[in-house]
mmCIF file of the N, C-alpha and C atoms, coordinates in Angstrom:
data_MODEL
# 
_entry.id   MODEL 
# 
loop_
_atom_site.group_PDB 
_atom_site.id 
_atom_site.type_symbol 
_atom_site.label_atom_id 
_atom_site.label_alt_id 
_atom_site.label_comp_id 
_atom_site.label_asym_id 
_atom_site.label_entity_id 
_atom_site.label_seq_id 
_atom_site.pdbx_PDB_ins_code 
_atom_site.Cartn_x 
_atom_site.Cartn_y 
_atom_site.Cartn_z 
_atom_site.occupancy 
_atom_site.B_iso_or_equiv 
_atom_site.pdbx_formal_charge 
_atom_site.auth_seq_id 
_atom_site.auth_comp_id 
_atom_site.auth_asym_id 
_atom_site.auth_atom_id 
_atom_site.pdbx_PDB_model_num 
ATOM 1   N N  . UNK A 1 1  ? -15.647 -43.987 4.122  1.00 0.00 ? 1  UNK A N  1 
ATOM 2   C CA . UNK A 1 1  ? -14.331 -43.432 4.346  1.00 0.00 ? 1  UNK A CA 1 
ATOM 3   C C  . UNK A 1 1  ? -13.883 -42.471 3.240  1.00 0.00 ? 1  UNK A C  1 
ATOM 4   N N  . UNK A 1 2  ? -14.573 -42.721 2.109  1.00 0.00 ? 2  UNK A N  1 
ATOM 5   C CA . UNK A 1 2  ? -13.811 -41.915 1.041  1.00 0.00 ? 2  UNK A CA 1 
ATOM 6   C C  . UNK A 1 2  ? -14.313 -40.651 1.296  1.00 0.00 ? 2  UNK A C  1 
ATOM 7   N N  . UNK A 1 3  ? -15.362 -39.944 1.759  1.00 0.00 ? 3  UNK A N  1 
ATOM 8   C CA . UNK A 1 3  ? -15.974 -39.101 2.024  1.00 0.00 ? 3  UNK A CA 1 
ATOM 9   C C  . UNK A 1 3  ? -14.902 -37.615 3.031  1.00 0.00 ? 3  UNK A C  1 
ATOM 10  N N  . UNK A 1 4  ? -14.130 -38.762 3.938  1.00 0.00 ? 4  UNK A N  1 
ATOM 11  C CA . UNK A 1 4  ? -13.639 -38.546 4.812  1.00 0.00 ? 4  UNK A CA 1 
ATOM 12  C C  . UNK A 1 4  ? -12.173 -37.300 3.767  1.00 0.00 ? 4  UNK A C  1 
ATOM 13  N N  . UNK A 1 5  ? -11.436 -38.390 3.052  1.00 0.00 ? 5  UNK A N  1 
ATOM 14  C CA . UNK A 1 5  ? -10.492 -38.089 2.047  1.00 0.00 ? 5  UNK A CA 1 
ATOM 15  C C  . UNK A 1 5  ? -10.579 -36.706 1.114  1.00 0.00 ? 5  UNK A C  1 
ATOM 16  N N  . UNK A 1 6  ? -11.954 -36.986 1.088  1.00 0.00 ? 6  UNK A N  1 
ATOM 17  C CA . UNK A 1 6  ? -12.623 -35.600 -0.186 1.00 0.00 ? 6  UNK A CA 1 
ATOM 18  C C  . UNK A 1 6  ? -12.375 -34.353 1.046  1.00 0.00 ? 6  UNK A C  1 
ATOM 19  N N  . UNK A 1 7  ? -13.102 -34.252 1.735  1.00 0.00 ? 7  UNK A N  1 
ATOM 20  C CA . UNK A 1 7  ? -13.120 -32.924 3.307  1.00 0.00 ? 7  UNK A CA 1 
ATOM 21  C C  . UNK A 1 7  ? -11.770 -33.002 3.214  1.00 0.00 ? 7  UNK A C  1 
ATOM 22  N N  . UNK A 1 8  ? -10.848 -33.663 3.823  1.00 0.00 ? 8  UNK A N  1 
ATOM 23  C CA . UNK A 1 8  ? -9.293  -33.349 4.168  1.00 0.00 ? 8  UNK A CA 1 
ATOM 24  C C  . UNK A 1 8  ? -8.426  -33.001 2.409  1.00 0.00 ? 8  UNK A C  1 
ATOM 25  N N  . UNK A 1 9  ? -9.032  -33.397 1.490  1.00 0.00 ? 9  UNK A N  1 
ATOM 26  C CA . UNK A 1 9  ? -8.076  -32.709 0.537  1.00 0.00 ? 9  UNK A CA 1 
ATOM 27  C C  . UNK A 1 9  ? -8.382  -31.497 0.219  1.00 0.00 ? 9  UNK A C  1 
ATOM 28  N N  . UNK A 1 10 ? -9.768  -31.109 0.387  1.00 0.00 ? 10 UNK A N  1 
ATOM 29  C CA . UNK A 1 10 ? -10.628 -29.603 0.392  1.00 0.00 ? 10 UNK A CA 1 
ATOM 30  C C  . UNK A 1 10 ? -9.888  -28.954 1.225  1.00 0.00 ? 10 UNK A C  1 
ATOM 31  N N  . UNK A 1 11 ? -9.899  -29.183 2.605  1.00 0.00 ? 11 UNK A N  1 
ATOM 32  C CA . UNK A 1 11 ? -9.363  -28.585 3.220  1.00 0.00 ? 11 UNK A CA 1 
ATOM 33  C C  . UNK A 1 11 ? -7.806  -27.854 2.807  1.00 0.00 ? 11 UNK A C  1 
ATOM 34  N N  . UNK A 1 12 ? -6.963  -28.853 2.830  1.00 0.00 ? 12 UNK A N  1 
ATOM 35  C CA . UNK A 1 12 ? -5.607  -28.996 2.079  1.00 0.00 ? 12 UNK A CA 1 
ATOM 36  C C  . UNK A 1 12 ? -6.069  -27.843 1.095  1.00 0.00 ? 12 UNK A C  1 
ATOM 37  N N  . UNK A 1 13 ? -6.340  -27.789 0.489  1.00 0.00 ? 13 UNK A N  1 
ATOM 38  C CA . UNK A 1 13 ? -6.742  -27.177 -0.904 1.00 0.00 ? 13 UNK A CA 1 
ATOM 39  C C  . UNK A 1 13 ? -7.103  -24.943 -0.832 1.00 0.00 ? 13 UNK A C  1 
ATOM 40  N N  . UNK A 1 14 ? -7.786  -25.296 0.408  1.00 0.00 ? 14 UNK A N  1 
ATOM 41  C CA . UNK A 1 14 ? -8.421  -24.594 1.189  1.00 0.00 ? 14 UNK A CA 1 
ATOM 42  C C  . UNK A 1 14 ? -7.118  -23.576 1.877  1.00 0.00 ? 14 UNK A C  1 
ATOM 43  N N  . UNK A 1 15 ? -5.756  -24.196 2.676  1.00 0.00 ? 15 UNK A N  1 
ATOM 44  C CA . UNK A 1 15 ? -5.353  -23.832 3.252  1.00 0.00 ? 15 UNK A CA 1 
ATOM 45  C C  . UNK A 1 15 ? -4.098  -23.519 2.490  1.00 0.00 ? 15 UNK A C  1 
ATOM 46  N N  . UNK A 1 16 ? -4.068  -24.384 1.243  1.00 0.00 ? 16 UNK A N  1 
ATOM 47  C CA . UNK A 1 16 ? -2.945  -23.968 0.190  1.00 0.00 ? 16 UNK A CA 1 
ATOM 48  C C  . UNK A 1 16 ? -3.451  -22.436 -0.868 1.00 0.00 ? 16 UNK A C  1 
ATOM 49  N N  . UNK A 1 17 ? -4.461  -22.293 -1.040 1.00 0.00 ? 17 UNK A N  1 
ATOM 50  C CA . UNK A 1 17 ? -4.984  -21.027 -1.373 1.00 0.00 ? 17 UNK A CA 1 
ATOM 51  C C  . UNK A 1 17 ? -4.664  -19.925 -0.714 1.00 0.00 ? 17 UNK A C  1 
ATOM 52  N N  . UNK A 1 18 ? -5.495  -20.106 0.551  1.00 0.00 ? 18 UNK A N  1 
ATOM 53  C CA . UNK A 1 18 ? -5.134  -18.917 1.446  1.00 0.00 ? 18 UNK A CA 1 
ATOM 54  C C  . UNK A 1 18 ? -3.496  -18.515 1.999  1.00 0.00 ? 18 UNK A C  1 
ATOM 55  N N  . UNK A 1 19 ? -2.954  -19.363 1.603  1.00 0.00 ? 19 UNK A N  1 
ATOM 56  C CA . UNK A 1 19 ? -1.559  -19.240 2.323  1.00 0.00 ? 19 UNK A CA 1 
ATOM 57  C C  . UNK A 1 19 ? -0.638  -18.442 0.926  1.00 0.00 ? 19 UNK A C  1 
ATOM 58  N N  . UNK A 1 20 ? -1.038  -18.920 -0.579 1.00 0.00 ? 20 UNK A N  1 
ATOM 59  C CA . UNK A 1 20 ? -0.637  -17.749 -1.554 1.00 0.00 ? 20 UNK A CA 1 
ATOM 60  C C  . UNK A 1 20 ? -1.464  -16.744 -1.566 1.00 0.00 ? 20 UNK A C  1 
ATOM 61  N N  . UNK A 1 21 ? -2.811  -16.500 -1.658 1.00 0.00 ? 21 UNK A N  1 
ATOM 62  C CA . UNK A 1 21 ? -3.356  -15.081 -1.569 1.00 0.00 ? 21 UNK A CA 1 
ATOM 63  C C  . UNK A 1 21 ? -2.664  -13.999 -0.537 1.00 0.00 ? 21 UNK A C  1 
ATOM 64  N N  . UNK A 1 22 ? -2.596  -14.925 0.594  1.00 0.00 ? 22 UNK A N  1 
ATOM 65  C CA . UNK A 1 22 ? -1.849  -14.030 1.878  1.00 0.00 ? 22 UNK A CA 1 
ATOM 66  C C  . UNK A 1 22 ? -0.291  -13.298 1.021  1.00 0.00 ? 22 UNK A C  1 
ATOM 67  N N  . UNK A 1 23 ? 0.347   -14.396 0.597  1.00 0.00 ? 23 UNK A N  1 
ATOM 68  C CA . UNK A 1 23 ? 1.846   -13.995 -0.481 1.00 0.00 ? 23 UNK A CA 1 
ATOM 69  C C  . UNK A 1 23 ? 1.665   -12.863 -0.883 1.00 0.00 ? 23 UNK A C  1 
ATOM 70  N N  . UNK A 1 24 ? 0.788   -13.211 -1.795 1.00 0.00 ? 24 UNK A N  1 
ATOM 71  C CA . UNK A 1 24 ? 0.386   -12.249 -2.742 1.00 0.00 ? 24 UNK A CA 1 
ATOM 72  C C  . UNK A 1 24 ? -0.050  -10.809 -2.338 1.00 0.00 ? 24 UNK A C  1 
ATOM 73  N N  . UNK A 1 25 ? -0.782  -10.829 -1.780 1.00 0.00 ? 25 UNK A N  1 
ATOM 74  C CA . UNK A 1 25 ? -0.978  -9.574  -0.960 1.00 0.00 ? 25 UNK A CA 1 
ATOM 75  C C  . UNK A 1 25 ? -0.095  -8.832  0.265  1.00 0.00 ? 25 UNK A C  1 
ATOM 76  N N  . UNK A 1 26 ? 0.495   -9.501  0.707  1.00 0.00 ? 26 UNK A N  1 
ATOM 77  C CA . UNK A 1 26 ? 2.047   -8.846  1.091  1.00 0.00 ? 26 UNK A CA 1 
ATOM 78  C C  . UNK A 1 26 ? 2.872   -8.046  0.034  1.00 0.00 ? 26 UNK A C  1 
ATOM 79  N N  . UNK A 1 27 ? 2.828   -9.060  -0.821 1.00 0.00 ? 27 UNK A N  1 
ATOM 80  C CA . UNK A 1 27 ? 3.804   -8.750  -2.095 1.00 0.00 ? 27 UNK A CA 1 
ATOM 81  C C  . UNK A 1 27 ? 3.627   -7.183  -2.899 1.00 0.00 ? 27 UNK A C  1 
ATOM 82  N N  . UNK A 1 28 ? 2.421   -7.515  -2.884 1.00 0.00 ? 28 UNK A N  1 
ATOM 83  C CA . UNK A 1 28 ? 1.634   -6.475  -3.540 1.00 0.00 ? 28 UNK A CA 1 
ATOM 84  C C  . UNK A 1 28 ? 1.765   -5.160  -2.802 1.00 0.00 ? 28 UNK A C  1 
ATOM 85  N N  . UNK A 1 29 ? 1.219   -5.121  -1.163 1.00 0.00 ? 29 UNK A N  1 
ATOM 86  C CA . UNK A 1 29 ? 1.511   -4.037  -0.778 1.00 0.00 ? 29 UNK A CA 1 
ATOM 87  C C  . UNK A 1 29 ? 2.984   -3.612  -0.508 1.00 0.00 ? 29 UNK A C  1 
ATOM 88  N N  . UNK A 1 30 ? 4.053   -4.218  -0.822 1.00 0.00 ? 30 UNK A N  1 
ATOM 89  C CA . UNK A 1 30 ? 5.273   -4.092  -0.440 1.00 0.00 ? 30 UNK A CA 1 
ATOM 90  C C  . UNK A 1 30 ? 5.354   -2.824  -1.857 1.00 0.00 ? 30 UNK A C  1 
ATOM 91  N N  . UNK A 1 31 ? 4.784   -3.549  -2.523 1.00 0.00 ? 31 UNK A N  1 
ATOM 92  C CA . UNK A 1 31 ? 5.142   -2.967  -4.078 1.00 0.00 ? 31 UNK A CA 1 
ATOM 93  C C  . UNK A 1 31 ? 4.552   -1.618  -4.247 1.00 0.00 ? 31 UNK A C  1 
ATOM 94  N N  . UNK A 1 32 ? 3.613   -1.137  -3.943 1.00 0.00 ? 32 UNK A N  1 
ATOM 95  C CA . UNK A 1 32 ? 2.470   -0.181  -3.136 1.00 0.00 ? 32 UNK A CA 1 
ATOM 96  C C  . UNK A 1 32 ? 2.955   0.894   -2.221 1.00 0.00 ? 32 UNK A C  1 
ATOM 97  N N  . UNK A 1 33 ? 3.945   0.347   -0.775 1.00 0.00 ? 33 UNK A N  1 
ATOM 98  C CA . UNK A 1 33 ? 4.730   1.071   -0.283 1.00 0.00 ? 33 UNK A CA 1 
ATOM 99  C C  . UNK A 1 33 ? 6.144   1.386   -0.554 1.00 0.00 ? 33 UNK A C  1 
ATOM 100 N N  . UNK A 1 34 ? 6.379   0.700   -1.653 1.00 0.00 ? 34 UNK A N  1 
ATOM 101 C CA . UNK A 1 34 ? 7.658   1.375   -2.347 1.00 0.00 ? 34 UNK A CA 1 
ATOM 102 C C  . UNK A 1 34 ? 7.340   2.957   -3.177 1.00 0.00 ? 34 UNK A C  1 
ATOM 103 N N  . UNK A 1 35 ? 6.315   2.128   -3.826 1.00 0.00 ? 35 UNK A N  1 
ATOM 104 C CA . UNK A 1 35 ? 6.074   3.149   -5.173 1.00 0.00 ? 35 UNK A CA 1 
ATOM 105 C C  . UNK A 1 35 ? 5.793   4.607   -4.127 1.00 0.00 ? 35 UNK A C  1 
ATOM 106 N N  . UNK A 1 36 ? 4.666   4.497   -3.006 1.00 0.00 ? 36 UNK A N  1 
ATOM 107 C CA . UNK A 1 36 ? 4.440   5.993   -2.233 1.00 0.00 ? 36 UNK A CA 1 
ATOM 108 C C  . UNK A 1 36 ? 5.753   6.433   -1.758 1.00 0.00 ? 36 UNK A C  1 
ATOM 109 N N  . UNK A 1 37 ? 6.724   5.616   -1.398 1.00 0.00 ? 37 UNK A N  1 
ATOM 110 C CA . UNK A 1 37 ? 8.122   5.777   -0.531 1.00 0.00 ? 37 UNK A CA 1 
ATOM 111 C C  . UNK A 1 37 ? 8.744   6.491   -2.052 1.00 0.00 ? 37 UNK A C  1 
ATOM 112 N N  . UNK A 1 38 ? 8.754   6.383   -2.949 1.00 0.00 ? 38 UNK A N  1 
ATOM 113 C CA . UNK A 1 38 ? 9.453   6.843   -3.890 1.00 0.00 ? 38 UNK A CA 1 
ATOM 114 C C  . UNK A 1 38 ? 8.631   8.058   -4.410 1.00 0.00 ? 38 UNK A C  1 
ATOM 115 N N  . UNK A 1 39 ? 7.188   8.020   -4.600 1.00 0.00 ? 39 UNK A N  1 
ATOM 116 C CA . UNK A 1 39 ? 6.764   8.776   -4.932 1.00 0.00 ? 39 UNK A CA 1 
ATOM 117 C C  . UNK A 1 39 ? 7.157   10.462  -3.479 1.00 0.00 ? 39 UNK A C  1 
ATOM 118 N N  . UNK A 1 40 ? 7.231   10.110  -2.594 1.00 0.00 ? 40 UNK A N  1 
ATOM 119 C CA . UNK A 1 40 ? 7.372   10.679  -2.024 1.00 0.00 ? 40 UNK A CA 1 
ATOM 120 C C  . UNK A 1 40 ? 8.535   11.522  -1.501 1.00 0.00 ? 40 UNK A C  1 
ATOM 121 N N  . UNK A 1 41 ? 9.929   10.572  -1.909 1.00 0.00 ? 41 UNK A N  1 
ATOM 122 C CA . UNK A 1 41 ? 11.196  10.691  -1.789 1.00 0.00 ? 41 UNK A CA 1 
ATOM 123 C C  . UNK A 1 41 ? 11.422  12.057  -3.411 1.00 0.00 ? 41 UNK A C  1 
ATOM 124 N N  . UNK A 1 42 ? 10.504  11.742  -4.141 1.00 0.00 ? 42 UNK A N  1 
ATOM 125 C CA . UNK A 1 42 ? 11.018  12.477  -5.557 1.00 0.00 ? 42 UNK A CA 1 
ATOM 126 C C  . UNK A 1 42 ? 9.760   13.670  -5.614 1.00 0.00 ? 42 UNK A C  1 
ATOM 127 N N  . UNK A 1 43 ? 9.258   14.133  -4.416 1.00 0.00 ? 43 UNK A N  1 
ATOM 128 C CA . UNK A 1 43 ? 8.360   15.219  -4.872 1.00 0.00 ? 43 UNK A CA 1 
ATOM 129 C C  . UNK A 1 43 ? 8.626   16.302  -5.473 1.00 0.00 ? 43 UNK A C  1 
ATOM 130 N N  . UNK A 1 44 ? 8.244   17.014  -6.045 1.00 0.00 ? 44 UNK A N  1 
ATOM 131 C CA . UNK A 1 44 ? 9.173   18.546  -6.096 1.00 0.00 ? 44 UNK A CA 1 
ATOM 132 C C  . UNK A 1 44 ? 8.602   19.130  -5.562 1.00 0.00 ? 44 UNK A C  1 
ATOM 133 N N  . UNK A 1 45 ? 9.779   20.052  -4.350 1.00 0.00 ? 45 UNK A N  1 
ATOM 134 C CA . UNK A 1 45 ? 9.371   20.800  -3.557 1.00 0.00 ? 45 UNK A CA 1 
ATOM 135 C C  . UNK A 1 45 ? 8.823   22.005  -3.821 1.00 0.00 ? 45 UNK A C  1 
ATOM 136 N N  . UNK A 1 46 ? 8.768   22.229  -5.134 1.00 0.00 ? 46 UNK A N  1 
ATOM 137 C CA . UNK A 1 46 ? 7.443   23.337  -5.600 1.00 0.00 ? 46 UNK A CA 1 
ATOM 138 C C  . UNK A 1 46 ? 6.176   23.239  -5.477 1.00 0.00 ? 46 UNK A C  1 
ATOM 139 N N  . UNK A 1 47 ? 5.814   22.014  -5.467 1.00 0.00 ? 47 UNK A N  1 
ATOM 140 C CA . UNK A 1 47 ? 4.824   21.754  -5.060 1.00 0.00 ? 47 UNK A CA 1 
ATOM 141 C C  . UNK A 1 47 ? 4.161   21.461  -3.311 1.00 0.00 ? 47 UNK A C  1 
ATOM 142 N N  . UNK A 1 48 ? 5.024   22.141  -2.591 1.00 0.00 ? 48 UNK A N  1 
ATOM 143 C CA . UNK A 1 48 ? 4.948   22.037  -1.177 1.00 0.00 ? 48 UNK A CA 1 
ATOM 144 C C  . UNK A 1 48 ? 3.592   22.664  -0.483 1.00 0.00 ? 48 UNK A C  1 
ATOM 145 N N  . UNK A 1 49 ? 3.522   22.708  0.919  1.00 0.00 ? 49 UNK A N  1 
ATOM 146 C CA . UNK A 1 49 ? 2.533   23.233  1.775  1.00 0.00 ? 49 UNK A CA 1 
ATOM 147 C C  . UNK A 1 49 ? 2.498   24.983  1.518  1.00 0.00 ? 49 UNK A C  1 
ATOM 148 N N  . UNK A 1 50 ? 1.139   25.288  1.164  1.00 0.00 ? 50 UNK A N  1 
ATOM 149 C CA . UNK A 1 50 ? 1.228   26.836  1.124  1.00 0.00 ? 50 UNK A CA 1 
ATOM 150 C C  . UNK A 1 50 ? 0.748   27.418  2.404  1.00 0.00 ? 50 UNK A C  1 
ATOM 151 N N  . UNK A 1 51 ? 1.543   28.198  2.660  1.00 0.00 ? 51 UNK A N  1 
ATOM 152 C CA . UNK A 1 51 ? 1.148   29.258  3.889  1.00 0.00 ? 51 UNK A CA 1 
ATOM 153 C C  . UNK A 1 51 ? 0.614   30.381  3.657  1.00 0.00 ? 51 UNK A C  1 
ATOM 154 N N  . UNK A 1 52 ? -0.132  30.947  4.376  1.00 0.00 ? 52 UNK A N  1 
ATOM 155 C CA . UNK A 1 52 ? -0.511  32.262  4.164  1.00 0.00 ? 52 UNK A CA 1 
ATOM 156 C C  . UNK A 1 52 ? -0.055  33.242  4.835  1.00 0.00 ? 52 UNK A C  1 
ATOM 157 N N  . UNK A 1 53 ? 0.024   34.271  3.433  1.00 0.00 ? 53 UNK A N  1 
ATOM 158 C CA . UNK A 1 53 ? 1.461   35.748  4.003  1.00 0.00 ? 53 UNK A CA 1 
ATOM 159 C C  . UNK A 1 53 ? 0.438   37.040  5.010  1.00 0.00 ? 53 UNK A C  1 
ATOM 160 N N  . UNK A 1 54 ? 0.573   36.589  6.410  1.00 0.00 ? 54 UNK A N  1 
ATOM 161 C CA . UNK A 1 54 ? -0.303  38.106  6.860  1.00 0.00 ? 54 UNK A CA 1 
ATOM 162 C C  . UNK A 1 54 ? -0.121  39.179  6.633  1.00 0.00 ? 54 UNK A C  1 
ATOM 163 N N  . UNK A 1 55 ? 0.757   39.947  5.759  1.00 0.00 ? 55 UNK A N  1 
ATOM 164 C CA . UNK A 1 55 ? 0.634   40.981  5.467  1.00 0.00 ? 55 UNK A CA 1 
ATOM 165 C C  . UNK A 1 55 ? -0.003  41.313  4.006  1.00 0.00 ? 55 UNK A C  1 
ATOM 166 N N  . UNK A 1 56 ? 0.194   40.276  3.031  1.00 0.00 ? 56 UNK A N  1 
ATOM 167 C CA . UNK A 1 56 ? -0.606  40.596  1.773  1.00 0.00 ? 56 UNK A CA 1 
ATOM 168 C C  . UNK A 1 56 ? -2.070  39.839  1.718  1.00 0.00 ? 56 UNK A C  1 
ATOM 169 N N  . UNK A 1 57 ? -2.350  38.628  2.485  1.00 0.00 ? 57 UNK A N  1 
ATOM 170 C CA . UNK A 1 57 ? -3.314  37.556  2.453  1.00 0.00 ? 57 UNK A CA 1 
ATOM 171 C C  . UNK A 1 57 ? -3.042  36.755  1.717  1.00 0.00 ? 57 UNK A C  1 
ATOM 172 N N  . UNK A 1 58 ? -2.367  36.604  0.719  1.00 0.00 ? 58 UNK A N  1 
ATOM 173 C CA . UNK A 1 58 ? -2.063  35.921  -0.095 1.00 0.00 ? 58 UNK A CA 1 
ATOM 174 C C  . UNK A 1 58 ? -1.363  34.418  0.229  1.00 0.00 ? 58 UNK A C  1 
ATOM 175 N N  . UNK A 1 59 ? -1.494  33.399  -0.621 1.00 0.00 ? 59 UNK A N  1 
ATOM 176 C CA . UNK A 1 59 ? -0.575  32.132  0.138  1.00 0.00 ? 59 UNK A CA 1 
ATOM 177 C C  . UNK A 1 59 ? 0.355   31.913  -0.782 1.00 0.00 ? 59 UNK A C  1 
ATOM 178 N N  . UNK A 1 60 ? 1.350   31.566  -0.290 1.00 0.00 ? 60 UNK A N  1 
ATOM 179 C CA . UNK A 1 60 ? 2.257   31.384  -0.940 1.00 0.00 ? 60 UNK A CA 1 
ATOM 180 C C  . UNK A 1 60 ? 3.399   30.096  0.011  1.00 0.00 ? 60 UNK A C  1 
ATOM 181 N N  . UNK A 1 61 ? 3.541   29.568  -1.307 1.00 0.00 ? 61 UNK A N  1 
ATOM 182 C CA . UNK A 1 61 ? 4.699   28.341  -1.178 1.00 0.00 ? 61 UNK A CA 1 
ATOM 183 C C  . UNK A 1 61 ? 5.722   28.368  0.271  1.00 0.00 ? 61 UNK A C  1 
ATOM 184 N N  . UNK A 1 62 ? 5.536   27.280  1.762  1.00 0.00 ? 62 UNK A N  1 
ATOM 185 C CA . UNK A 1 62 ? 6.708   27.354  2.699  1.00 0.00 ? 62 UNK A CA 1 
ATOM 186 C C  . UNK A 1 62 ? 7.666   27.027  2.180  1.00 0.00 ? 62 UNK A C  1 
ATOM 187 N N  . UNK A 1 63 ? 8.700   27.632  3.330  1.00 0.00 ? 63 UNK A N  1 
ATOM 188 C CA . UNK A 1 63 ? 10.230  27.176  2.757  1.00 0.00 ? 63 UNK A CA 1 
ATOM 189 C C  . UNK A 1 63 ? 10.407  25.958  3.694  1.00 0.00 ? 63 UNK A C  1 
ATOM 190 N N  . UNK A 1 64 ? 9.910   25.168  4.318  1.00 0.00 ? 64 UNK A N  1 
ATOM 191 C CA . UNK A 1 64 ? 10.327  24.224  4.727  1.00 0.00 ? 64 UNK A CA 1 
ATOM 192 C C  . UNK A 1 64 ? 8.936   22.847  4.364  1.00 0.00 ? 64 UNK A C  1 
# 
């Protein structure tokens, strides 16, 4: 029987792990999609999409 006890506290053990790693990794990417949400909210728009001007060829910075 004791055999029995050892498997079910493993288990236990087993399912208490995975249930903080899971935490944790929520947590983490929450923290992850803030930082891009911010990184993204504070770009400077100088640094935007360049278009290219058909009359010179040249690219240069959109205004939108």
């Amino acid at each position: 029987m004791p055999p029995v006890f050892v498997v079910a506290l493993g288990a236990l053990g087993v399912a208490a792990l995975a249930k903080v790693l899971a935490r944790e990794s929520r947590r983490v990417n929450a923290e992850l999609a803030a930082l891009r949400r911010d990184e993204a909210a504070g770009r400077d728009p100088r640094h935007g999409t360049l278009r290219r001007d058909p009359a010179s060829g040249e690219y240069r910075p959109s205004d939108g």
